[in-house]
Structure formats: structure tokens, C-alpha cells
C-alpha positions as a Markdown table, in Angstrom:
| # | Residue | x | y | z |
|---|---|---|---|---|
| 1 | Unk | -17.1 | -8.8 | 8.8 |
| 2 | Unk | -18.7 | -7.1 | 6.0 |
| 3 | Unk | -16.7 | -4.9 | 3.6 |
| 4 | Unk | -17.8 | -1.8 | 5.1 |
| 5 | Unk | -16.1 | -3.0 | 7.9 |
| 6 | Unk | -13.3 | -3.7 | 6.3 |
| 7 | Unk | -12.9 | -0.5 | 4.5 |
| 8 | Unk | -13.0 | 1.1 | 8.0 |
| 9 | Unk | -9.9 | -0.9 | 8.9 |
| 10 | Unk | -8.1 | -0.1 | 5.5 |
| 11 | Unk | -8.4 | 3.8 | 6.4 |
| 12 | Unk | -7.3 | 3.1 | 10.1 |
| 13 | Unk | -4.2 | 1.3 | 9.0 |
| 14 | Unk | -3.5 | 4.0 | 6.3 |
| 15 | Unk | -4.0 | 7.0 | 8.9 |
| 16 | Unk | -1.7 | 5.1 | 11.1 |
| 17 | Unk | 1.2 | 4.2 | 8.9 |
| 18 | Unk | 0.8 | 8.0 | 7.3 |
| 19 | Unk | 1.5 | 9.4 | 10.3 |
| 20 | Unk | 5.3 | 7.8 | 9.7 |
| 21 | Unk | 5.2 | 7.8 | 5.8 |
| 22 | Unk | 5.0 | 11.2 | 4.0 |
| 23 | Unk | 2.3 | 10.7 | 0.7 |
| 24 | Unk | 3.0 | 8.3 | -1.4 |
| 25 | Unk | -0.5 | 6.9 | 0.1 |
| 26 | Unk | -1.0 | 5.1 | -3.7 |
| 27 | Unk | 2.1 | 3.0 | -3.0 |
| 28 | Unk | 0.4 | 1.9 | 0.8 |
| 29 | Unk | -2.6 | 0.8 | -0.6 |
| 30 | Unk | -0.6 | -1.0 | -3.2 |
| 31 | Unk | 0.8 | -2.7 | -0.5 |
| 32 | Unk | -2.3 | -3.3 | 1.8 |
| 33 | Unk | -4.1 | -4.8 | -1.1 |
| 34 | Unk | -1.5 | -7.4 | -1.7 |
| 35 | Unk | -1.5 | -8.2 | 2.4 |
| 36 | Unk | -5.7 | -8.4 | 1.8 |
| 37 | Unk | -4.8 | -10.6 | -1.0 |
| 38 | Unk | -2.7 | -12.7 | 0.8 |
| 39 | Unk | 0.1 | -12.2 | -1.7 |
| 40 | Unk | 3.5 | -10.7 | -2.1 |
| 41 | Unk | 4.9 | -7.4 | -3.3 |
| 42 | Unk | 8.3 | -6.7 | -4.8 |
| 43 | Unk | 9.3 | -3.4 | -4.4 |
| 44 | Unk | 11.8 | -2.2 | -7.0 |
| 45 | Unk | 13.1 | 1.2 | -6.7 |
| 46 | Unk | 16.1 | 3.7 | -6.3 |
| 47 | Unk | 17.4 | 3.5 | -2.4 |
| 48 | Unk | 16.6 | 6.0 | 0.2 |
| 49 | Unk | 12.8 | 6.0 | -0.9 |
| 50 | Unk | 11.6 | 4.4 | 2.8 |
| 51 | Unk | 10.7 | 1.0 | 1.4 |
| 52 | Unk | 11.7 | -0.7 | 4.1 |
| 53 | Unk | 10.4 | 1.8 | 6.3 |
| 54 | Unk | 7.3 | 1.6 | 4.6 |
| 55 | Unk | 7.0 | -2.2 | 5.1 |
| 56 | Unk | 8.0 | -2.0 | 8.8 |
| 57 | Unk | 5.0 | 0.6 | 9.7 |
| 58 | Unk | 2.2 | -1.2 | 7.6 |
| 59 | Unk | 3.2 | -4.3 | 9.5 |
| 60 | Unk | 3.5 | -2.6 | 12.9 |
| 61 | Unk | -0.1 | -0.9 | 12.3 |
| 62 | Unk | -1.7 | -4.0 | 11.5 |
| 63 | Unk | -0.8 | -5.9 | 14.1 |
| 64 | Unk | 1.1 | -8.1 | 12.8 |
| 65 | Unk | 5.0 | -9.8 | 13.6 |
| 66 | Unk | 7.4 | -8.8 | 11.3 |
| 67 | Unk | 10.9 | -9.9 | 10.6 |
| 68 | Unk | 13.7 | -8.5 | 8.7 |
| 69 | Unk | 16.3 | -10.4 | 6.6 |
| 70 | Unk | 19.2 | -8.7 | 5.0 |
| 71 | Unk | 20.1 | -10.4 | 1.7 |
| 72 | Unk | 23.8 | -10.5 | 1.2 |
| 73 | Unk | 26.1 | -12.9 | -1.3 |
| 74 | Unk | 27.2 | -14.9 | 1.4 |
| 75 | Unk | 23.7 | -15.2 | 3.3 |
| 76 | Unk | 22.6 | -19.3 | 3.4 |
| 77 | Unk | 18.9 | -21.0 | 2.7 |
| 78 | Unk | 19.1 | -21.6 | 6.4 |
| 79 | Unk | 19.7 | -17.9 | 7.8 |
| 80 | Unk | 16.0 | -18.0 | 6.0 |
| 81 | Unk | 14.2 | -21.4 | 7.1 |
| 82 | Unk | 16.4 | -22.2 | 10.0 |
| 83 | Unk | 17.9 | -25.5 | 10.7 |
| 84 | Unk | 18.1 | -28.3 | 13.4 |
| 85 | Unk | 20.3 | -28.2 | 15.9 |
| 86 | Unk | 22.2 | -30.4 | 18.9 |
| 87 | Unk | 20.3 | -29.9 | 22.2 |
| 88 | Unk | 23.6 | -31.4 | 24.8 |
| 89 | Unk | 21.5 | -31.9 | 27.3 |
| 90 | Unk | 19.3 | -34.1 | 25.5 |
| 91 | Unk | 21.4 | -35.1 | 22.7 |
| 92 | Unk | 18.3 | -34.5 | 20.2 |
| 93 | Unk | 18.1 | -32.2 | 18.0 |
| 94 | Unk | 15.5 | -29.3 | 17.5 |
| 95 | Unk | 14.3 | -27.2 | 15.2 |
| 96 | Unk | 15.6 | -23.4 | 15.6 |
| 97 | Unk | 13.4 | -21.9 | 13.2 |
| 98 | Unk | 14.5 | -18.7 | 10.9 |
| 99 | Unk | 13.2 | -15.6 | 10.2 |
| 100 | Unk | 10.6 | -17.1 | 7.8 |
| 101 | Unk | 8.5 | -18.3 | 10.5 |
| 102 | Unk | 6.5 | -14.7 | 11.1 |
| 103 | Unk | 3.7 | -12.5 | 9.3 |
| 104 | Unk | 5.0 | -10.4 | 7.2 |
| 105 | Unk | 9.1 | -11.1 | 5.9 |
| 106 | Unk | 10.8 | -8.2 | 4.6 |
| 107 | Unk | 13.1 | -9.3 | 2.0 |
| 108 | Unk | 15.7 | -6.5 | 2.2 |
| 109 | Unk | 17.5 | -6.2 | -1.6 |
| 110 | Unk | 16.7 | -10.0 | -2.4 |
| 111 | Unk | 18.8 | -10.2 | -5.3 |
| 112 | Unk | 22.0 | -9.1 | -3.5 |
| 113 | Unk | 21.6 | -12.8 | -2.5 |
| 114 | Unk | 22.7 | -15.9 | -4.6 |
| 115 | Unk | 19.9 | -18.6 | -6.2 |
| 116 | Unk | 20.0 | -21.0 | -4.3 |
| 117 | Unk | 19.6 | -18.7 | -1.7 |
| 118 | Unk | 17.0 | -16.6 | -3.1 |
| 119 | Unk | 15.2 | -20.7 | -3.7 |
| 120 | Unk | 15.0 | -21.2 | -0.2 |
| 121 | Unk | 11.9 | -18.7 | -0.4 |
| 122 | Unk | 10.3 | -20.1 | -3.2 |
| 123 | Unk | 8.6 | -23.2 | -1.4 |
| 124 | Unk | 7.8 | -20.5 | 1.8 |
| 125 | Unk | 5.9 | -17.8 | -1.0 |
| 126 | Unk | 4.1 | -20.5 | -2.9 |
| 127 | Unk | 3.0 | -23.5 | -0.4 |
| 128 | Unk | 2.9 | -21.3 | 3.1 |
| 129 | Unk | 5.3 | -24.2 | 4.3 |
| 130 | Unk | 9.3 | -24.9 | 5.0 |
| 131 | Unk | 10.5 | -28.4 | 4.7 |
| 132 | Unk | 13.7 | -29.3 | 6.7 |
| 133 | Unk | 15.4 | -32.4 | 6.7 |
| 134 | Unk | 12.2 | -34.0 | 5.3 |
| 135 | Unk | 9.9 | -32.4 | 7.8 |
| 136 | Unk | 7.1 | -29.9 | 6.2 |
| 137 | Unk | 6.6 | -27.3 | 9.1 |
| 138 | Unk | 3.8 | -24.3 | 8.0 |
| 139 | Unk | 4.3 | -21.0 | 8.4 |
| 140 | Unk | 2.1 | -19.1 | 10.4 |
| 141 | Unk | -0.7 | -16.9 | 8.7 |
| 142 | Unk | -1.1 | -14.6 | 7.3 |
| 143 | Unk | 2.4 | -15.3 | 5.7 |
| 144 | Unk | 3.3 | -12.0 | 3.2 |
| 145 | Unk | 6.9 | -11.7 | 1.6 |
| 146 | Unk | 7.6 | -7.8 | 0.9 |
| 147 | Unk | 10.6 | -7.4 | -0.6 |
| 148 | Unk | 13.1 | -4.9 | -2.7 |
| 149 | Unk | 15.4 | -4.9 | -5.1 |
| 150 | Unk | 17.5 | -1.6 | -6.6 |
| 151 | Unk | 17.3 | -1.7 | -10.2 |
| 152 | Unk | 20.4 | 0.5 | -10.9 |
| 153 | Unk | 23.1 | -1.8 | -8.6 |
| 154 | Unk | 24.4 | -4.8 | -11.1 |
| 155 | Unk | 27.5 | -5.3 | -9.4 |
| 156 | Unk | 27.6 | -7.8 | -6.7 |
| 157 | Unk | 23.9 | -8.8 | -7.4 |
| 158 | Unk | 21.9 | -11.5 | -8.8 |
| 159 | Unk | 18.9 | -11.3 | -10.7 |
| 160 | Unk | 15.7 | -12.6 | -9.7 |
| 161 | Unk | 14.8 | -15.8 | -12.5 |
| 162 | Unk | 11.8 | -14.9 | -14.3 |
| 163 | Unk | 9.6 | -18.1 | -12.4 |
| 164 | Unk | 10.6 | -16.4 | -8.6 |
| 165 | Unk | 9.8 | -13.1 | -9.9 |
| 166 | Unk | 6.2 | -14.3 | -11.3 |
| 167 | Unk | 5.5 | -15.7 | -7.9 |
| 168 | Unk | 5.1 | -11.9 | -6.0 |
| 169 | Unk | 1.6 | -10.7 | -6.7 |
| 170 | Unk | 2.5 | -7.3 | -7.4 |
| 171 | Unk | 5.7 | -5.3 | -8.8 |
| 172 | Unk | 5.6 | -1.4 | -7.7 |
| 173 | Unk | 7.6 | 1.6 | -7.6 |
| 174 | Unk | 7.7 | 4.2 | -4.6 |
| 175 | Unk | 9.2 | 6.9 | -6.6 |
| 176 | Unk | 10.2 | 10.9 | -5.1 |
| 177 | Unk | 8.5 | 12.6 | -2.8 |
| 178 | Unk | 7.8 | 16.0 | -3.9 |
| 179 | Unk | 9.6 | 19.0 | -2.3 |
| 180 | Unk | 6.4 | 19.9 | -0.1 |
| 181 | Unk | 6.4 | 16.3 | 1.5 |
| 182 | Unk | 10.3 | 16.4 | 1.3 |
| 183 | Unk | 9.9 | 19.8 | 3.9 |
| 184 | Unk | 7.0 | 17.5 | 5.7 |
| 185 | Unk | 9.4 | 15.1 | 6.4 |
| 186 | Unk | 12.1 | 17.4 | 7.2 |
| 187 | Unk | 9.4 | 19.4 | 9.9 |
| 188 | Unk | 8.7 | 15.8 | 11.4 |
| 189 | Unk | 11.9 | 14.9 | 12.4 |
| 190 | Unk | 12.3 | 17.8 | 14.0 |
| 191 | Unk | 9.6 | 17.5 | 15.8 |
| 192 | Unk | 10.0 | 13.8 | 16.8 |
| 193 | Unk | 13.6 | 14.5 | 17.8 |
| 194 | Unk | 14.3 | 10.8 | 17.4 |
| 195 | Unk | 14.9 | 8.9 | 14.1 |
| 196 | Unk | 12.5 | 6.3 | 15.1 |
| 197 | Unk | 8.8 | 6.8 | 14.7 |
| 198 | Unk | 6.0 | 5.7 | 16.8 |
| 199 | Unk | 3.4 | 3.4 | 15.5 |
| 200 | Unk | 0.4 | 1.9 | 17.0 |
| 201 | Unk | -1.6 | -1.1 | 15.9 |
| 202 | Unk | -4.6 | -0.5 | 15.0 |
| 203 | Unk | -5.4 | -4.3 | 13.8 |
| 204 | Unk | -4.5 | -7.6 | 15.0 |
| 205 | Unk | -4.0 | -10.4 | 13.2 |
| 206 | Unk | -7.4 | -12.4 | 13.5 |
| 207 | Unk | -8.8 | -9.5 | 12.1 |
| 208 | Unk | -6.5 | -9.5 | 9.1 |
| 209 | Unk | -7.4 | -12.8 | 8.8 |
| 210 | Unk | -11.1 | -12.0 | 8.8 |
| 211 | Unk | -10.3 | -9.1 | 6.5 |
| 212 | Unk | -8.5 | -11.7 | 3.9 |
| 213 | Unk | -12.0 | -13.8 | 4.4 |
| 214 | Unk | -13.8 | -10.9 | 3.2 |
| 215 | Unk | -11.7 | -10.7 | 0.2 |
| 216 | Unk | -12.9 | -14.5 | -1.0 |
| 217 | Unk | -16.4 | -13.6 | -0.8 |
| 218 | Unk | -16.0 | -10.0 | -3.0 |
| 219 | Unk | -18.5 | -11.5 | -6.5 |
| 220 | Unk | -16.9 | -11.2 | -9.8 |
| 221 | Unk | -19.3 | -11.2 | -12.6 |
| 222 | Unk | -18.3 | -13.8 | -15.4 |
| 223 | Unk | -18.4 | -10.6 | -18.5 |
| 224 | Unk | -15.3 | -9.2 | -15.6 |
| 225 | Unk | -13.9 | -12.5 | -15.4 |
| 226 | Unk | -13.4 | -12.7 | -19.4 |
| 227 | Unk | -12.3 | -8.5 | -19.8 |
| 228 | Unk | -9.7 | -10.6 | -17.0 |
| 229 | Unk | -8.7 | -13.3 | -18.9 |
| 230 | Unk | -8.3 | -11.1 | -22.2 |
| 231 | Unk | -6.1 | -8.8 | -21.1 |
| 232 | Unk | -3.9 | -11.5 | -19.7 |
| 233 | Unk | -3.7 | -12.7 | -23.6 |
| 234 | Unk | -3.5 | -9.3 | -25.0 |
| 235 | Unk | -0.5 | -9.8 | -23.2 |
| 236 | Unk | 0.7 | -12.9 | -25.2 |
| 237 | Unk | -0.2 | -11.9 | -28.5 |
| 238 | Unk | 1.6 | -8.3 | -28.4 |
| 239 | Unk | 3.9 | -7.9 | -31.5 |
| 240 | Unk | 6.9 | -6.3 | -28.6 |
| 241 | Unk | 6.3 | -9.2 | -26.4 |
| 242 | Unk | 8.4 | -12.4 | -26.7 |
| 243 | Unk | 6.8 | -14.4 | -23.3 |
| 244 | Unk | 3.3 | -12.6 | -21.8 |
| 245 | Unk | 1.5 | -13.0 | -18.7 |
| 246 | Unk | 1.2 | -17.1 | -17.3 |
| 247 | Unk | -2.3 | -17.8 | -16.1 |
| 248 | Unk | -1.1 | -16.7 | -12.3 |
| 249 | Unk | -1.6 | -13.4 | -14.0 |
| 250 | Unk | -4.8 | -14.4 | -14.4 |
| 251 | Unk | -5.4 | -15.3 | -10.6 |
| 252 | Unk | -3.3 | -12.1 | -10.0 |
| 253 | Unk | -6.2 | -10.2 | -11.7 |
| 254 | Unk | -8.7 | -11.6 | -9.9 |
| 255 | Unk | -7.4 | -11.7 | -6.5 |
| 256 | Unk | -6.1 | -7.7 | -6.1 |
| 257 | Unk | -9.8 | -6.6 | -7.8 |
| 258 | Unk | -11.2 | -8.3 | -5.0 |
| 259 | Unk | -9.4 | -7.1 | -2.5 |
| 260 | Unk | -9.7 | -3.3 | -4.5 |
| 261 | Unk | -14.0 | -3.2 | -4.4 |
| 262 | Unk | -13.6 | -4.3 | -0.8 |
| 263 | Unk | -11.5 | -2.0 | 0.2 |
| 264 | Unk | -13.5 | 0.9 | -1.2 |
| 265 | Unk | -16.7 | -0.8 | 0.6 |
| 266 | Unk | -18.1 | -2.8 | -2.4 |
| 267 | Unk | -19.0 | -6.4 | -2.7 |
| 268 | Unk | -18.3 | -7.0 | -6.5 |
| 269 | Unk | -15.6 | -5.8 | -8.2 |
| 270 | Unk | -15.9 | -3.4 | -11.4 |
| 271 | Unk | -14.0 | -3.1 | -14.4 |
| 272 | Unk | -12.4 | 0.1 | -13.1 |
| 273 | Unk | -11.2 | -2.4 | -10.1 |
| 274 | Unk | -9.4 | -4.1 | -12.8 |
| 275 | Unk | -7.8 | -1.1 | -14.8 |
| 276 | Unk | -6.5 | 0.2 | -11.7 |
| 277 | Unk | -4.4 | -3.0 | -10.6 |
| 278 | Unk | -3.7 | -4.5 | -14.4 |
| 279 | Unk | -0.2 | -2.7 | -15.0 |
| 280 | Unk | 1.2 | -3.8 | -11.4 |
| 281 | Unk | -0.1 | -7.3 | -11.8 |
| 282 | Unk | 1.5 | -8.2 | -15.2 |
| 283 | Unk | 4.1 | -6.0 | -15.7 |
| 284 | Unk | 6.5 | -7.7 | -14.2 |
| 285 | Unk | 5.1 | -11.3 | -15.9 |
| 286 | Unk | 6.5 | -10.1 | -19.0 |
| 287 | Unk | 9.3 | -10.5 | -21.2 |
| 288 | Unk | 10.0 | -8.4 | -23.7 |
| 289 | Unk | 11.5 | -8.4 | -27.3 |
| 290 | Unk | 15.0 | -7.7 | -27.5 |
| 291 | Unk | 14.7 | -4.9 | -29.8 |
| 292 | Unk | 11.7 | -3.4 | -28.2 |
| 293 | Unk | 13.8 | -2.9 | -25.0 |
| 294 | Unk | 16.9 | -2.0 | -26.8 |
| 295 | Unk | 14.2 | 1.5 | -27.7 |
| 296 | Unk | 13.3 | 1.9 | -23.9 |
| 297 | Unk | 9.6 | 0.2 | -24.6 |
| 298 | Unk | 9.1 | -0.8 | -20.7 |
| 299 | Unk | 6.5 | -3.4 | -19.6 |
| 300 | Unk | 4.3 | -1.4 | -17.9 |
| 301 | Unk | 3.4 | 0.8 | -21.1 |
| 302 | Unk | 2.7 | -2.6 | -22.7 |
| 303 | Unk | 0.0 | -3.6 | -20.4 |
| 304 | Unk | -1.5 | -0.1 | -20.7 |
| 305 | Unk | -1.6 | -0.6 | -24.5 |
| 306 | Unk | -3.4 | -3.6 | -23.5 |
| 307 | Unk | -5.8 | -2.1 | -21.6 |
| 308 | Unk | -6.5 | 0.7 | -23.9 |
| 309 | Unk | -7.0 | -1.8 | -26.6 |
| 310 | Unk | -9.5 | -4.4 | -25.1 |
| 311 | Unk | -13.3 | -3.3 | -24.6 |
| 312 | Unk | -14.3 | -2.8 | -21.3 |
| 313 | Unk | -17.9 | -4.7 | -20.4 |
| 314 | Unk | -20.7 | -3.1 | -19.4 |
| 315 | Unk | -21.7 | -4.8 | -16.1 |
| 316 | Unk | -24.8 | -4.6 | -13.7 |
């Protein structure tokens, strides 16, 4: 597949999943770069914004399975990875295996859950594998974890540790829809008389797996490599941050570029491929200085700062 090819697909999958999902196309590409990238997204936003909804009709227009869990306190590691149980009528026991074991896992408001439930993921988003009762079993692939959080609900939650939330590829907001694609919306349910909405698939799987392929080969130029690397340590060396970006920033960088150029039909990524996915990449890697934060200085404004302050290279 070349990435003209793939660009082609991109546009069918966001034609399809716009048909259900009013504007906010910025936010599904967003997504569909992280599913190119073979990464995972953490949505964090107020509620009633169609996260879920949007994660349901990406994965429905790409062809792929998708499974739902809804993270609550008293939710266990196995209601995730499954467990082994008694067969009577061959006294052996097998594996029933959890709603991890799919394409695309939507992580409904994953820090409603406890640790060392919200741990039971951490193996699945980093190794692509379970291990029960000492038995590794892999996931099928592709294996993407979407999930959400609300950032205004403290009580009854749990806050994602700093090492989980560094292992989604991407942090993003959906934010409001304006009051034209409010009265869109409004005009399509109407119309649909039904509160579900069709989808069609418009991918399959193998093809999302060729698409990901396409991805590895995108070039990156070693003068785009280094703008990479130094905005990851602009990120270290900021006078309001107290912990910056770890090298999977780095590898963040680099991974969502790639998937960017190819999904505007290029083979090598740019610098503007870079600017365009830097604040979503390492924002959420860093960790601000008390007082800093105390002010309202978020962490997205930092990477911008970042951004505006490192020379772009001149490349080709």
C-alpha cells in the first residue's frame, strides 16, 4: 500500500464516522492518527461531548472489533484480562478471556477505577500481551486502548499515576460543538428517528494493519529527528517545569509525524508534521511546578512556548 492509498482510506473512515459525529473532524483525526500509530489516546474532557460515541464509530468504520468496559470502584483486574475457570465436565480449567482480548478497548472514565485495577492495563498497552496464572497470551492486533477520564469529577475517582498516563500516545480534548453543529445534530436525530446511528465499515482490519505498515516506512530526515529530540528537552529545561517529557516523548514524536505525512499522502514527514502533533504528544508527560499551576500555567501552553522557542530546520 502506498500512502496515497492510505490517505484514501483515512478520508473514507472520516466521511463515514462524520456521518454520526457532528465537526469536531480535528479531534477524529487525532484519533485515527493514534490507531495508524498503533498507540493509545486518552480522552479527557467534560461529559456529554460523544467521546465514547466517537470511539465506538471510528472503530465500527474501520472494521475493526471493539469492546467496551465501564470503569467503576469496585470493577477487578480480571473483569479486564479475564480469568480461568472450572470446565465440570472436564474438570480442567480454561481460559475465559475479558474484554481486553479485541481491537480497539474503550476505557470508559478509567480513573473511576482503583490502581490496581487501572494496572491490569498496563502490561496489555505496553507489551500487546495478558499474563494469567503465569501464562502470557497476546492480544490480537491491532490492539488500541481509547479511553476517558472527566477532569472536573474528584469524588469517587482515582487519578491516573503519572507512569500509566505517559504510556497513551496522545492526550486530547473534544471540546463544544458550536450552536450550528449543535442544530445539525438536533436536525439528525430527527431525521434518524432512532438514537442509534448507522455505520458502515469501510476498512477491515488487514488493511489497518497494512495502513500501520505504511506508517513504519514514512522517512524522517535526521535535521527532523534532532528539531524532535529538542523539543522533547525544551521540555526538561523549562524554568515552570519540575519533571518534562521521558524519551517515549521522543518516540511519541516520531511515531504520530509519521503517521501525519502519510495521512496527507506524503512519504517523509516535515517539520509542520511535528508542530502540529507536539502539544498532544507531551502535554500530558509533563509535570508542572507547583507555583506555576497554582497561576493557571497549563501544560499544553508550555509545549507551545517550546515550540515557539526552538528553530525549526530547513529540510529538503
Amino acid at each position: 500500500m502506498r500512502p496515497e492509498e492510505l490517505q484514501t482510506n483515512c478520508d473514507r473512515i472520516m466521511d463515514e464516522a462524520g456521518k454520526v459525529i457532528v465537526g469536531k473532524r480535528n479531534v477524529l483525526g487525532r484519533a485515527l492518527l493514534c490507531l495508524l500509530a498503533d498507540g493509545h489516546l486518552l480522552f479527557e474532557d467534560y461529559p456529554g461531548l460523544a467521546k465514547t460515541m466517537m470511539v465506538k464509530t471510528l472503530a465500527r468504520a474501520s472494521g475493526l472489533e471493539f469492546k467496551r468496559v465501564q470503569f467503576t470502584p469496585d470493577l477487578l483486574p480480571a473483569d479486564i484480562t479475564g480469568t480461568y475457570v472450572l470446565e465440570r465436565q472436564s474438570s480442567t480449567f480454561s481460559l475465559r478471556p475479558g474484554p481486553v482480548f479485541t481491537n480497539l478497548l474503550l476505557a470508559d472514565e478509567i480513573n473511576r477505577a482503583p490502581p490496581k485495577t487501572q494496572s491490569a492495563l498496563l502490561e496489555a498497552m505496553q507489551e500487546h500481551q495478558v499474563t494469567l496464572e503465569g501464562v502470557t497470551h497476546p492480544l490480537p492486533r491491532p490492539f488500541i486502548v481509547m479511553a476517558t477520564q472527566n477532569p472536573i469529577e474528584y469524588e469517587g475517582t482515582y487519578p491516573l499515576p503519572e507512569a500509566q498516563v505517559d504510556r497513551f500516545l496522545m492526550r486530547t480534548e473534544v471540546g463544544y460543538s458550536t450552536p450550528a453543529e449543535e442544530v445539525e445534530m438536533l436536525r439528525r436525530r430527527r431525521e434518524r428517528k432512532k438514537e442509534e446511528a448507522e455505520v458502515q465499515a469501510v476498512c477491515t482490519k488487514e488493511q489497518i494493519l497494512n495502513m500501520q505498515a505504511v506508517v513504519e516506512e514514512i522517512h524522517v530526515d535526521a535535521a527532523v529527528e534532532d528539531y524532535m529530540v529538542k523539543l522533547v528537552a525544551g521540555t526538561r529545561t523549562h524554568p515552570q517545569v519540575e519533571v518534562g517529557s521521558s524519551p517515549r516523548g521522543s518516540l511519541a514524536l516520531m511515531r504520530l509525524s509519521c503517521a501525519r505525512a502519510a495521512m496527507v499522502g506524503r512519504d517523509y514527514v516535515l517539520p509542520d508534521d511535528v508542530k502540529e502533533v507536539a502539544v498532544p504528544a507531551l502535554a500530558h508527560r509533563l509535570i508542572l511546578a507547583p507555583d506555576p499551576w497554582i497561576r493557571g500555567v497549563r501544560s499544553g501552553s508550555v509545549v507551545e512556548e517550546v515550540l515557539r522557542a526552538t528553530p525549526v530546520p530547513k529540510v529538503g
